[in-house]
C-alpha positions in Angstrom: 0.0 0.0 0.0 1.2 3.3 -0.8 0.7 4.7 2.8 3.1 1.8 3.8 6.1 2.9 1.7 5.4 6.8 1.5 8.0 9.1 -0.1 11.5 9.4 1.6 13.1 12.5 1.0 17.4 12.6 1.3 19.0 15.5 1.6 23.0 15.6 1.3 24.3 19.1 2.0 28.1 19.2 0.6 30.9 22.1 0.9 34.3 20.6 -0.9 33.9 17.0 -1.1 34.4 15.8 -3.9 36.2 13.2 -2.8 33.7 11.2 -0.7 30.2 12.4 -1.6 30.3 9.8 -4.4 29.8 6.8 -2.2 27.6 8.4 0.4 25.3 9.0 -3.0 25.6 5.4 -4.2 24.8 4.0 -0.7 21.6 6.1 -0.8 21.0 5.1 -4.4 21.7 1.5 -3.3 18.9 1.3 -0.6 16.4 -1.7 -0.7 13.8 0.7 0.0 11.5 2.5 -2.4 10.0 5.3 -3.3 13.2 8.0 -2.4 13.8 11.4 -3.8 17.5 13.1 -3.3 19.0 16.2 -3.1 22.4 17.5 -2.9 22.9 21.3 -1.8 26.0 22.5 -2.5 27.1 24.6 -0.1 29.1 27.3 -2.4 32.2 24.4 -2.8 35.3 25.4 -4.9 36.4 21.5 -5.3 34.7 19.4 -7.7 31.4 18.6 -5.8 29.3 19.6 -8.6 31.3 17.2 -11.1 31.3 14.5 -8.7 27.3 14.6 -7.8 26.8 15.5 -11.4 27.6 12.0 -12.2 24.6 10.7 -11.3 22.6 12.4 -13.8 18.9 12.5 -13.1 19.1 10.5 -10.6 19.4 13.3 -8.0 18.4 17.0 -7.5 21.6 19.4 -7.6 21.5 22.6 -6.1 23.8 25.1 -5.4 23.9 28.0 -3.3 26.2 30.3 -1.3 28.2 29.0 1.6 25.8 29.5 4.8 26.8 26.7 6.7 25.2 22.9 6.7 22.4 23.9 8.9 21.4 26.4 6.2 22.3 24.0 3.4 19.8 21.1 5.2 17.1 23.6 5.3 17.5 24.2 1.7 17.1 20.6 1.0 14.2 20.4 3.3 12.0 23.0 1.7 12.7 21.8 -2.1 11.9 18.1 -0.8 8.6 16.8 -1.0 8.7 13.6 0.9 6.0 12.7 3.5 9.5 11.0 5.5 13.0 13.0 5.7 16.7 11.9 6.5 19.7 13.8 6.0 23.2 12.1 5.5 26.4 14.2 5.7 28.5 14.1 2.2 31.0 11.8 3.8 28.9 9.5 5.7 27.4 5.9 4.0 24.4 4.3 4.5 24.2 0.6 5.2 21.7 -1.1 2.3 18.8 -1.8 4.7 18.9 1.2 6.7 15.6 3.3 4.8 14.0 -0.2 4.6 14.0 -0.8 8.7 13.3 2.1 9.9 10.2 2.7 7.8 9.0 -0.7 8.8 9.4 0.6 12.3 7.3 4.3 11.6 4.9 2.1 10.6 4.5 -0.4 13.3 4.8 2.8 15.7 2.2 5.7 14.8 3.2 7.2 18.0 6.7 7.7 16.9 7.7 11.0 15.2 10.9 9.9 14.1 13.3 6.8 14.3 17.4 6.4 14.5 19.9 3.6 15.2 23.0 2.5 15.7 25.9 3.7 13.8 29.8 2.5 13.3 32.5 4.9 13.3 35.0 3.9 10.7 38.3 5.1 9.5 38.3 7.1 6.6 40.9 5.1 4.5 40.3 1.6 4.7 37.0 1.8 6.5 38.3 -0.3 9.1 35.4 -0.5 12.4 36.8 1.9 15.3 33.9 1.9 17.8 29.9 1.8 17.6 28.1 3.9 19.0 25.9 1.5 20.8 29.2 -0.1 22.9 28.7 2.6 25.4 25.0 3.5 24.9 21.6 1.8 26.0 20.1 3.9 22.9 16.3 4.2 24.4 13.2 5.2 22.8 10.2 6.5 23.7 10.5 9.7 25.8 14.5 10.1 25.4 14.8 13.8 26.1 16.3 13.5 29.6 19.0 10.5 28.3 19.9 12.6 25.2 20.5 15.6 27.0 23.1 14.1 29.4 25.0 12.6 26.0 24.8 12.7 22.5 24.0 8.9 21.7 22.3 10.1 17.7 24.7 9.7 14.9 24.0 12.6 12.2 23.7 10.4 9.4 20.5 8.0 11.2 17.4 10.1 12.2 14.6 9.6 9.7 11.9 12.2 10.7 8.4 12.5 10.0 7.5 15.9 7.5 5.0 17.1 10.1 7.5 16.6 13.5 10.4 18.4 11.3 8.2 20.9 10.7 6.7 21.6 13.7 10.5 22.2 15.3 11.4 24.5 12.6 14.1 23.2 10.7 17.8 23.1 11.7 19.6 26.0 13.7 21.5 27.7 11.2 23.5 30.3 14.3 27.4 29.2 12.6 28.4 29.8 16.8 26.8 26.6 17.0 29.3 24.0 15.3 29.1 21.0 15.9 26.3 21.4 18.5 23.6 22.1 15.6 22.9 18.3 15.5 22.6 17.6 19.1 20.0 21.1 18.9 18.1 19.5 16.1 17.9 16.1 17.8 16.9 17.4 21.3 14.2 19.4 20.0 12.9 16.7 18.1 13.3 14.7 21.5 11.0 17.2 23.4 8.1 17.6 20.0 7.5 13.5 19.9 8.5 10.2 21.1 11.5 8.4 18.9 12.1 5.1 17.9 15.6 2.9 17.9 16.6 0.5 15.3 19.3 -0.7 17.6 21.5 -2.4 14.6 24.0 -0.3 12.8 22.3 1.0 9.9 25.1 4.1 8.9 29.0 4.5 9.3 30.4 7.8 10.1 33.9 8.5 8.5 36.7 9.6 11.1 39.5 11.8 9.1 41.3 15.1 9.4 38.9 16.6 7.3 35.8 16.2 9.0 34.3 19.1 11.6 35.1 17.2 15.0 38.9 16.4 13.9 39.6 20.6 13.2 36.9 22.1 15.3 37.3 25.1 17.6 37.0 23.6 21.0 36.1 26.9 22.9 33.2 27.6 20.5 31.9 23.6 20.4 31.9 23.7 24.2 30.2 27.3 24.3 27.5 25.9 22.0 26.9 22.8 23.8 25.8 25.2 26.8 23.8 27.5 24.7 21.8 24.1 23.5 21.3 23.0 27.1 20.4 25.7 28.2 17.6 26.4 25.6 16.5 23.0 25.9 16.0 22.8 29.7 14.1 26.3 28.8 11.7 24.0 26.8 11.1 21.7 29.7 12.3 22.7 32.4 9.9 21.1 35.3 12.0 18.0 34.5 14.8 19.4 32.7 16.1 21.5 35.1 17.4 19.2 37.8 19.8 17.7 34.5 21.6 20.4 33.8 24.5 20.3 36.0 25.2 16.9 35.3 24.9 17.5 31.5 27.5 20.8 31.3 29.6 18.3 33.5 29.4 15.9 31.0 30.3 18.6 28.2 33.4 19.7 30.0 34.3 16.0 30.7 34.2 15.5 26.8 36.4 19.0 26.3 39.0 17.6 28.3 38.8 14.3 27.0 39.5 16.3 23.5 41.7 18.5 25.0 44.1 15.2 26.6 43.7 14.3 22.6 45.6 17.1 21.8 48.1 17.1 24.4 47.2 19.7 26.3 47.0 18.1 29.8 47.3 21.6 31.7 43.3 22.7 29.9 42.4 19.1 30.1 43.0 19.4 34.1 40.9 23.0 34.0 38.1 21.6 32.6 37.8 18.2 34.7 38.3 20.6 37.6 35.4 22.7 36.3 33.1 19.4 35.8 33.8 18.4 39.3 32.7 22.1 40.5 29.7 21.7 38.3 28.6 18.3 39.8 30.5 17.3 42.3 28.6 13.5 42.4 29.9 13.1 39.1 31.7 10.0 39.4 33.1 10.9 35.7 34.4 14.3 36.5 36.2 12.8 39.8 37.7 10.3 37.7 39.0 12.3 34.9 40.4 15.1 37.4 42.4 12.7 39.5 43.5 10.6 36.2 44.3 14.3 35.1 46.7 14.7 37.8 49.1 11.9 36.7 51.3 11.5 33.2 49.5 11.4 29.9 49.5 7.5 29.1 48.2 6.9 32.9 44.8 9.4 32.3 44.8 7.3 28.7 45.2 3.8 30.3 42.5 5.2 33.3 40.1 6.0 30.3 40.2 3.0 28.7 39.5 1.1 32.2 36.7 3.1 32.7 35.4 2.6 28.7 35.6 -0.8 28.9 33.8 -0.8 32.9 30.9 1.4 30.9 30.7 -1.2 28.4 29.7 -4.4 30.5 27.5 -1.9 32.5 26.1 -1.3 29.1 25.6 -5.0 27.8 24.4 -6.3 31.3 21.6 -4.0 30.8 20.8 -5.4 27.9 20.6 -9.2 29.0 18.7 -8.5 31.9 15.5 -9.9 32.3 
């Protein structure tokens, strides 16, 4: 029936990639599931984007606009889609074969659903070798996920598939540039507070790690003030339940700077920023950690994280087995 399989609308917005968006296309083009229309907005590239989509012929929209930023560039797609479902894939990002196909199946099974994601593999950009999954370290709920999302970041950009009317009820994506990297977590938390989501819990998208992407060059001042402006506006949405999360989730932020910041080698910030997670919630078993693994040589905070990954982990897949 044709309200079983309605209309899926992709949207790719792509600033100088010409040397991935080829595949994510052909792993979009390559889904089992039909009917899909999609569009590429080229966010003002000077590489050869437009060659490289232009391949595909008619088998994709191609526009082209000024640079704005991606949140601009997915808002473009958006209004020139006509798709009763939307999903939007990053130009470096690839779609597993099934991954349209399952998550429909689940909109339909769940009325009550305003939009679906899933798990996602992070892989290395050259020889796509595995380097974590998402779901290691994350129950990945549904239902009312708001208050788990808040605390972390669990949605991988290239998995949401959203409902027209839900998508359009939140507005669109933030296009603020101060935002970064935090303009997903913004889109995914509002979406959290408008409806109910639903989890395809196997990997259905792999998320290329290389020097190119946003997280490996960002600006770590300006990700971590946008990841407080988000909160903040968030907990504004709902704050009768909101409110008592928000310690704990700036903790959480500045736990993840430092953790960036150790990355980088710059233990002395990495210790300022544990010390300010502990201030922020000081029963934040993390930030306690992290500040007194901070306090000791590079490789022991590394070795300390690793402990405490893997710890997180059987916490994680206990969860899962229990009755």
């Amino acid at each position: 029936m044709e309200q079983d399989r309605p209309l899926v609308s992709v949207i790719i917005p792509a600033f100088n990639v010409a040397a991935w968006i080829g595949e994510t296309i052909q792993s979009v083009l390559h889904q089992t599931y039909r009917p899909i229309e999609v569009i590429v907005v080229d966010d003002g590239s000077t590489d050869d984007t437009a060659l490289a989509a232009g391949k595909f012929g008619d088998a994709l929209t191609y526009i082209r606009q000024p640079n704005a930023g991606v949140g601009a560039a997915r808002n473009t797609g958006f209004k020139a889609s006509r798709g009763d479902l939307i999903a939007f894939v990053d130009a470096d990002d690839l779609w597993h074969q099934r991954k349209l196909e399952e998550q429909v199946a689940l909109l339909n099974s769940k009325p009550e659903f305003g939009w679906v994601y899933s798990d996602a593999l992070i892989v290395d950009h050259t020889a796509g070798k595995v380097l974590d999954r998402v779901g290691r370290t994350h129950s990945l709920p549904d239902g009312d996920i708001v208050g788990s999302l808040l605390l972390n970041n669990f949605i991988a950009c290239p998995t949401p598939l959203i409902r027209r009317s839900v998508l359009t009820q939140v507005g669109g994506f933030d296009e603020r540039r101060s935002l970064t990297v935090a303009a997903d977590w913004f889109m995914w938390l509002r979406l959290a507070v408008a409806s109910p989501a639903g989890c395809v819990r196997s990997a259905l998208a792999s998320v290329r790690s290389h020097p190119g992407s946003m997280t490996g060059t960002m600006d770590l001042q300006a990700t971590y003030d946008g990841k407080v402006s988000v909160i903040d506006q968030v907990v504004a949405l709902r704050p009768r339940d909101l409110t008592p999360l928000r310690s704990r989730a700036v903790s959480n932020v500045q736990i993840g700077m430092g953790q960036w910041m150790v990355r980088r080698g710059d233990m002395a910030r990495a210790r300022s920023m544990f010390r300010a997670a502990l201030r922020e919630d000081p029963t934040n078993a993390k930030a306690t950690l992290h500040f007194l693994g901070s306090l000791f040589p590079r490789g022991i905070l590394q070795l300390t994280l690793k402990v405490r990954k893997a710890f997180v982990l059987s916490l994680v897949r206990a969860r899962r087995v229990a009755p």
